[in-house]
Phi, psi and omega in degrees: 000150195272011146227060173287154147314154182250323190205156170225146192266132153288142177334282173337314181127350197300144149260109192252115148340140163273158179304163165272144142004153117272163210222152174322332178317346213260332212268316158308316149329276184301005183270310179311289200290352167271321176302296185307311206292327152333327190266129196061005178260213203298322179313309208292326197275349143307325182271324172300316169304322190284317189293315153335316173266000200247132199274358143215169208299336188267348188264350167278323186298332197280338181299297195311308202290307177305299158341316220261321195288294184322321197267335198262319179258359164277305170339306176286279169000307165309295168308293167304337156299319187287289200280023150237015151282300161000309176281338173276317183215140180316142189263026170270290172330305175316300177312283202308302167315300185312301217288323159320299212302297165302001158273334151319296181326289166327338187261337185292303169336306196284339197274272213312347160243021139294000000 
């Protein structure tokens, strides 16, 4: 907008960009990046099993509705551990911790089935 503030002066005098909104740019990413990370693991093959067993397509739908609610509120969990870590620590820091811990995982995974 042409009169949004541009910056805000700090005690000190520094000038800091105000935060932006957030924007739909946020939704693909995360779309992506939850699917994949979904797939095939324990939650799916699970939901797949339950779905397996369920004696008919409406007894399926309740898998998919109990799946789609679990996933919809570990997400929010999720969400709120994140801004309120956030707040505390840099989310340069969090990503650099995230991005350790899985290749410690990963590596632990490759030692422990050779």
């Amino acid at each position: 907008p042409p009169f949004a503030p541009v910056a805000r002066v700090h005690a000190i005098g520094h000038r800091r960009p105000l935060p932006q909104p957030p924007s739909l740019a946020l939704l693909a990413p995360t779309f992506v990046s939850v699917c994949v990370a979904d797939l095939g693991d324990k939650t799916q093959l699970a939901t797949m099993a339950l779905s397996g067993d369920a004696p008919s397509a409406r007894a399926r739908i309740y898998v998919f509705a109990g799946a789609s609610l679990a996933l919809v509120t570990t997400s929010a969990i999720g969400v709120l551990a994140g801004a309120a870590l956030g707040r505390l620590v840099s989310p340069v820091v969090i990503q650099r911790c995230a991005g350790a811990l899985f290749v410690l995982l990963g590596l632990w995974m490759l030692v422990r089935s050779a």
